[in-house]
N, C-alpha and C positions, 0 to 999 in steps of 0.2 A: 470513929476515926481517931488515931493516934493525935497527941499534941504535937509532936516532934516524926521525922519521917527517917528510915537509915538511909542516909547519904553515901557515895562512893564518888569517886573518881580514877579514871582511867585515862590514861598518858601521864608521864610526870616532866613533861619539860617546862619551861621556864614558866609559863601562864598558868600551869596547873598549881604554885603556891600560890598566887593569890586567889584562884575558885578555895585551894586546901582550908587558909583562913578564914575565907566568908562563910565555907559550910563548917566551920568551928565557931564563929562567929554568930552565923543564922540564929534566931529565937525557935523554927521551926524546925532546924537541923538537926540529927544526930550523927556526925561525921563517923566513919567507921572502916572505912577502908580502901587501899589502894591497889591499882592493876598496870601494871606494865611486863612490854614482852623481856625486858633484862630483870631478873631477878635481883640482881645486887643494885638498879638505880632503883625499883621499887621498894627495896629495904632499906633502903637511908631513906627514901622520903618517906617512908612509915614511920619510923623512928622517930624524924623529926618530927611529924606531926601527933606521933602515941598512937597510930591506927594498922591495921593488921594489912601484910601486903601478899597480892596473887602473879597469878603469870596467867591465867586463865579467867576470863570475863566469865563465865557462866559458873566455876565456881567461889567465886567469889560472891558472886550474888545471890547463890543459895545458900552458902556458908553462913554469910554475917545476914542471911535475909534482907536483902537491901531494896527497898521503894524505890529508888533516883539514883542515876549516876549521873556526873559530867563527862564528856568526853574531850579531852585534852590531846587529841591526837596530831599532828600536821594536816596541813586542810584535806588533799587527795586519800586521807587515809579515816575520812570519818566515818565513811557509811560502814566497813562492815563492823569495827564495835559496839556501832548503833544497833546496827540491826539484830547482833549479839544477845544488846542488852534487851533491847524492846522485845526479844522471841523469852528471853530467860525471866522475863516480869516485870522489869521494871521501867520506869518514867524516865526518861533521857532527854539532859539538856547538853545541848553542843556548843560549843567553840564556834567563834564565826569565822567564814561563813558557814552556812550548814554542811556546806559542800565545794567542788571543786567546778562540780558539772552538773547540768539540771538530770543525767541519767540517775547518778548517785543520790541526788534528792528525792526522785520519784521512786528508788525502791525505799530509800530510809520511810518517806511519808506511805508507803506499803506497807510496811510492817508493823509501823503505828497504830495506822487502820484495821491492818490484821489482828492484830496482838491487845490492840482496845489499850494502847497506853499512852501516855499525853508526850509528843515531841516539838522540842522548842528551839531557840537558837540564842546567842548571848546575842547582846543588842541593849549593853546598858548604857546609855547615851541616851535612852529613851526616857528612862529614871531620873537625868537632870533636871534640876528645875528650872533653867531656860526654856529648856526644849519643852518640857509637857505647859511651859505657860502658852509657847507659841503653837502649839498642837490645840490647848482650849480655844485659844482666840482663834485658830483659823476655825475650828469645827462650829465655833459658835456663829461665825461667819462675820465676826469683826473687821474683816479687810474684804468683806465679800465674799467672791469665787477666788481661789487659788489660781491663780493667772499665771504667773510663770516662777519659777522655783531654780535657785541656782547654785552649784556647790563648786567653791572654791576650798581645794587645800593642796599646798605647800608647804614639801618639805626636804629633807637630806636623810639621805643612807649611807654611811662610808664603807667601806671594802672589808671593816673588821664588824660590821655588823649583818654581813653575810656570809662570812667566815667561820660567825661563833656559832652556828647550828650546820650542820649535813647539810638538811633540807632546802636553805636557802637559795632563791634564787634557782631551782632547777622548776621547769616545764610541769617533772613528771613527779618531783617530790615536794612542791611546794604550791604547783597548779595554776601560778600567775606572779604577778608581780606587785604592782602599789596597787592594782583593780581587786585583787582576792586577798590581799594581808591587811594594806590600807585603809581602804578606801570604804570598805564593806560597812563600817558603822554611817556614814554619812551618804552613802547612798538609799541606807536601807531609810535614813530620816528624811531624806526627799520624796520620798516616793509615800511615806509615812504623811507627813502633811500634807503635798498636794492631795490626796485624799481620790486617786484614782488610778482605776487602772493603765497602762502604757501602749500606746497603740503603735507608735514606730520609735526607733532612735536611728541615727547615722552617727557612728561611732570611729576612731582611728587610734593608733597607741605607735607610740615608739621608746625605743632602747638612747636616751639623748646620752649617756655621759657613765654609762656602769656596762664598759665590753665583758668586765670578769663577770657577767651571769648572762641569763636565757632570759629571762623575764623581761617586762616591758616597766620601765619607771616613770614613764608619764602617758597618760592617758585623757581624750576628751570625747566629748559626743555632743550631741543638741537631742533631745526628747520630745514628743509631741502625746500628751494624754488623752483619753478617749472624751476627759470630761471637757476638754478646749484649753486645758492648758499648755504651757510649754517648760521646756526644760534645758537649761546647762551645765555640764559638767566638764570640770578641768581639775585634773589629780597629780600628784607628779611627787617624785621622791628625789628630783634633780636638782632642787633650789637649797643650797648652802645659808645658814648653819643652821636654824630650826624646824618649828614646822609651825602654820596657822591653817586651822582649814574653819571655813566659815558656810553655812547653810540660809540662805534668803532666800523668804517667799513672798513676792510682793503680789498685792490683793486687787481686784479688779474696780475696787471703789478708789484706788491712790495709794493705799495704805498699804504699808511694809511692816514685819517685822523679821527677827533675825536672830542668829548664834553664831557665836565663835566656840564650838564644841573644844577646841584644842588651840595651845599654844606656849611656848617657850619654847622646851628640850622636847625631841622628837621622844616620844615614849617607846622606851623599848621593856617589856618585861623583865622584870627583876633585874633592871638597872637604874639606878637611883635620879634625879634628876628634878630642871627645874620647870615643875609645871606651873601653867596658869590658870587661873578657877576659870570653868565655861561659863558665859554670860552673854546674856540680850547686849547686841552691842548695834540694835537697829530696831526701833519702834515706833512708827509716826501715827499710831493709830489715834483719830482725832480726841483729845480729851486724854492721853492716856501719854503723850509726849514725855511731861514732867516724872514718870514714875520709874521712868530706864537707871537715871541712877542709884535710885533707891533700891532697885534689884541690885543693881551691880553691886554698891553695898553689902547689901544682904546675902548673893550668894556667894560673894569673896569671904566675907567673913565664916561662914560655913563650910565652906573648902578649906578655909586656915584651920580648923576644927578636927576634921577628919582627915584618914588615910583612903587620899578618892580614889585609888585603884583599886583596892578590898573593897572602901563602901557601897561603891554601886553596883557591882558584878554582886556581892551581897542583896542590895537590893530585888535586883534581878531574878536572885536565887530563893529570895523569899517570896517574890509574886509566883513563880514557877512551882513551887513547895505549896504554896494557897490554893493556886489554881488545880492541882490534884487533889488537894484536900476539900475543896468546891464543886470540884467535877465542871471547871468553867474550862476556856480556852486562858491561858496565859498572854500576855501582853504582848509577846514577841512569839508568834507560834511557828511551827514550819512552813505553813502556808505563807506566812509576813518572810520565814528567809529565805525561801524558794523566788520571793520577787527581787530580791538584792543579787542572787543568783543569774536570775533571768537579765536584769541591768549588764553584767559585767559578761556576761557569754553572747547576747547583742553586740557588743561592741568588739570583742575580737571576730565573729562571724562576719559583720559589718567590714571591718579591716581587710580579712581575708577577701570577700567580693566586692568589695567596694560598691555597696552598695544599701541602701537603709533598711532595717529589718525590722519585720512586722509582727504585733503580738497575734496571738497567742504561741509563745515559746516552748518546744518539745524539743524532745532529745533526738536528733540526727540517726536515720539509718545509714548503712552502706559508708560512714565515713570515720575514718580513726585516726583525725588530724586535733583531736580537743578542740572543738568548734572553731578551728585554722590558729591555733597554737602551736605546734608541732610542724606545723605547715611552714612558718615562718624560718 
């Protein structure tokens, strides 16, 4: 097996520079080329990076021989470059969420399976080191059973920040609102630590304070998982000036711990701003009290260190790159973004009937409202 694997990426809008740098970046990486459908934005962003640019996914990838691509597409628009890439050979990591709709998932994780090629979803929020201490302690059963798990985030969107892309804010070319652009990293880390599968949610969303789009900007639901625990979520992109979204799992012995994945300046891609390092900002496990600020220490000082939008999406990109070189499943696999998926299409279903919806989540026949999206 090669040291290094050819890397590509396809879409080149704003998110696609910081994948461009980490797979320049990557130790396993050999970055090499770019795909998009307008030829003149894929040649400046080739330029920029020194990598060769196509208009065609399939020949790009026989061209420069490429292992791995990203897909940097808008969300409604992942599956077919996926499925592109995964028929023409190679390994494909996506942009989150994986998808728009759990239809679009189950053909991308079809062609995976067909094609024998490893498909994954970005999900680097997993790579913090808050989050993987409190992912050890709950597996190790430090607080217990995962009793009830709750994700709070708050944040703002102004008018010019759904302005500055097409896509924004439409139904049908951006697929949702703070549930599908959002929220998707901290859902998928709820559902990641309680450590089970989801047997019902009762979900509702509404439009509080943004008329100039379709989308819904705040959203909430309650969860009940199959192993006894429960769940809440409250999301929202209506609360002025920043954003904090925080993830707690409190344990069925008393014991809590916790993140604040995000905080300052709401992150927008490739617009500059003031983040704050993610940190345990809740940990009462008995004997283990004293050590919360020595993290917070520790990984503020780390985050001072690095550029964390490259670093962990890098991260990410190196277990993803290992895990084909291992023949393993990757940390964050299709199956893991097909359940952040299934979260966010519960809760508009939910809306639309008013009524709580039960797992196991399949794609709808006979209806063409985007699981009462469209409907609204």
């Amino acid at each position: 097996m090669k040291d290094k694997l050819a890397t590509g990426i396809i879409g080149c809008g704003k998110v696609a520079h910081l994948h461009a740098k980490a797979l320049i970046n990557g130790f396993n990486s050999d970055f090499r080329a770019v795909c998009s459908r307008s030829g003149e934005k894929g040649g400046e962003f080739g330029k920029k990076y020194g990598v060769n640019s196509y208009t065609i996914i399939e020949e790009m990838i026989e061209k420069e021989k490429l292992d791995m691509v990203v897909v940097c597409t808008p969300h409604p628009f992942h599956k077919d470059p996926t499925v592109q890439a995964l028929n023409s050979g190679a390994h494909v990591l996506v942009e989150k969420p994986l998808a728009s709709t759990l239809e679009d998932c189950d053909q991308m994780i079809k062609a995976s399976e067909k094609s024998g090629k490893i498909l994954g979803v970005v999900s680097q929020r997993r790579f913090y080191s808050p989050c993987l201490r409190m992912h050890r302690a709950i597996s190790e059963g430090r607080i217990g059973k995962a009793a009830l798990g709750t994700v709070l985030m708050l944040g703002w969107r102004d008018r010019a920040y759904y302005e500055s892309d097409p896509w924004r804010g439409s139904w049908k070319l951006e697929g949702g609102g703070v549930l599908v652009n959002q929220a998707p990293h901290q859902l998928d880390l709820l559902q990641w630590f309680m450590g089970g599968e989801i047997e019902e949610l009762y979900g509702f969303w509404d439009n509080l304070n943004h008329p100039y789009i379709e989308v819904e900007d705040t959203a909430v639901a309650i969860l009940k998982f199959r192993n006894g625990g429960t769940g809440n979520i409250v999301v929202s992109n209506s609360q002025k000036p920043g954003i904090y979204a925080k993830v707690h799992i409190h344990g069925s012995n008393g014991a809590s711990v916790g993140v604040q994945t995000d905080g300052g300046a709401m992150f927008i891609a490739g617009v500059p701003g003031n983040i704050e390092p993610p940190v345990n900002d809740l940990w009462t496990i008995p004997g283990e009290e004293e050590l919360l600020d020595q993290w917070v220490r520790e990984d503020s000082e780390i985050f001072g260190r690095i550029e964390p939008m490259e670093y962990y999406i890098r991260l990410q990109i190196e277990d993803f790159i290992q895990s084909v070189t291992d023949s393993r499943i990757p940390l964050v696999s299709a199956a893991e973004g097909r359940k952040t998926v299934e979260i966010f299409t519960a809760i508009y279903r939910s809306q639309r009937d008013n009524l709580p919806v039960r797992w196991p989540l399949r794609p709808e026949e006979g209806k063409n409202d985007m699981d009462g999206r469209l409907s609204s």
